[in-house]
MARGU-400451 format. One record per residue (C-alpha): residue in one letter; x, y, z. Coordinates in steps of 0.5 Angstrom, whole numbers, plus 500, padded with zeros to 3 digits. Each point is the difference from the previous one (the first is absolute). Layout:
<atoms>
AXYZ ...
</atoms>
This chain:
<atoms>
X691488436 X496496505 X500501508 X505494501 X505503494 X499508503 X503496507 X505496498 X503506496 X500504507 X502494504 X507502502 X497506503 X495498504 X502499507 X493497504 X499493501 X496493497 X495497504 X500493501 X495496497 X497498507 X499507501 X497502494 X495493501 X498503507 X498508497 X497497494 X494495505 X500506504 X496504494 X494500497 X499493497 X498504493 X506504499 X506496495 X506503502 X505495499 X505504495 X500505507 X503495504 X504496494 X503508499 X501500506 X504494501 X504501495 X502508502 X503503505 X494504500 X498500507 X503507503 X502503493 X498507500 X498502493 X500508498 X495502495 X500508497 X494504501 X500501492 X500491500 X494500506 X493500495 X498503507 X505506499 X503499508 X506496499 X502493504 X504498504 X498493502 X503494504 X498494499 X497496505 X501493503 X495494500 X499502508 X497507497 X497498495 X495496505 X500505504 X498506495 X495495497 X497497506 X501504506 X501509497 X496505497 X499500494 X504494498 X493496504 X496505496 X503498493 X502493500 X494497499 X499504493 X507496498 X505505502 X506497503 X505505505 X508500498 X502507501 X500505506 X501507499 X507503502 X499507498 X495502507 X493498498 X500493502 X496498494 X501492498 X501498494 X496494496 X500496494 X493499497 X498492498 X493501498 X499504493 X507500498 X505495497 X502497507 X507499496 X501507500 X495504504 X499507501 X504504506 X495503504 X500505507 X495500505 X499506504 X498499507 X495506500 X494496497 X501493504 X495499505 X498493505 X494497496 X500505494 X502498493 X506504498 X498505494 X504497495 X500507496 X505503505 X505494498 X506504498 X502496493 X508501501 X502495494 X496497494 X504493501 X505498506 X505499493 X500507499 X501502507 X506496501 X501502493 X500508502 X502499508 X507500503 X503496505 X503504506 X506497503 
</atoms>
């Protein structure tokens, strides 16, 4: 399956918004210039992401945590990237925010464009504990949640 099929066989249940291809214009030059994630916003404008809630159990998180993430919009996709920690710390190494946590931890959510397949990145978690103002973030303490977003969609579910 590919990420697109995965969210088309989800369609009936997700209860977010699309973008609209200005907005996803506007978040896309305000990234840095090197990261491509045109399939990001293309999947974006074509779902009703925007503001779904995805739950993944414990045993489905390579983290072993557990996920309960809301999709953000284009708005806080630039904030987190250009004006938060960690998201400041980590946007220059092609992580891209998507997910803000909704179990308590506040820790984003971000797809990683640089390294992987950018049609289906891995899902990631950064935790805030290690981001600091003009420090790189230690990418070891990056929480690895889904090998491949095909397969997060694939194992998560949608709350109503």
């Amino acid at each position: 399956m590919t990420v697109e099929a995965v969210l088309e066989s989800k369609r009936a249940q997700l209860n977010g918004s699309t973008i609209s291809a200005a907005e996803a214009n506007n978040v896309r030059r305000k990234l840095p210039l090197d990261i491509d994630a045109v399939f990001l916003f293309d999947l974006m404008q074509r779902f009703p992401l925007s503001g779904t809630t995805w739950e993944l159990p414990e045993a489905a998180d390579k983290s072993g945590q557990g996920v309960q993430l809301q999709w953000l919009t284009p708005e806080q996709i630039a904030d987190e990237s250009l004006n938060a920690y960690p998201g400041i710390s980590v946007v220059h190494a092609g992580f891209i925010p998507i997910g803000s946590c909704m179990l308590g931890s506040g820790d984003p959510y971000f797809l990683k464009f640089k390294g992987a397949g950018i049609r289906n990145p891995p899902l990631v978690r950064v935790p805030h504990d290690y981001a600091s103002e003009g420090k790189p973030y230690p990418e070891e303490q990056i929480e690895i949640v889904s090998a491949t977003l095909e397969d997060f969609f694939l194992d998560a579910t949608i709350d109503p």
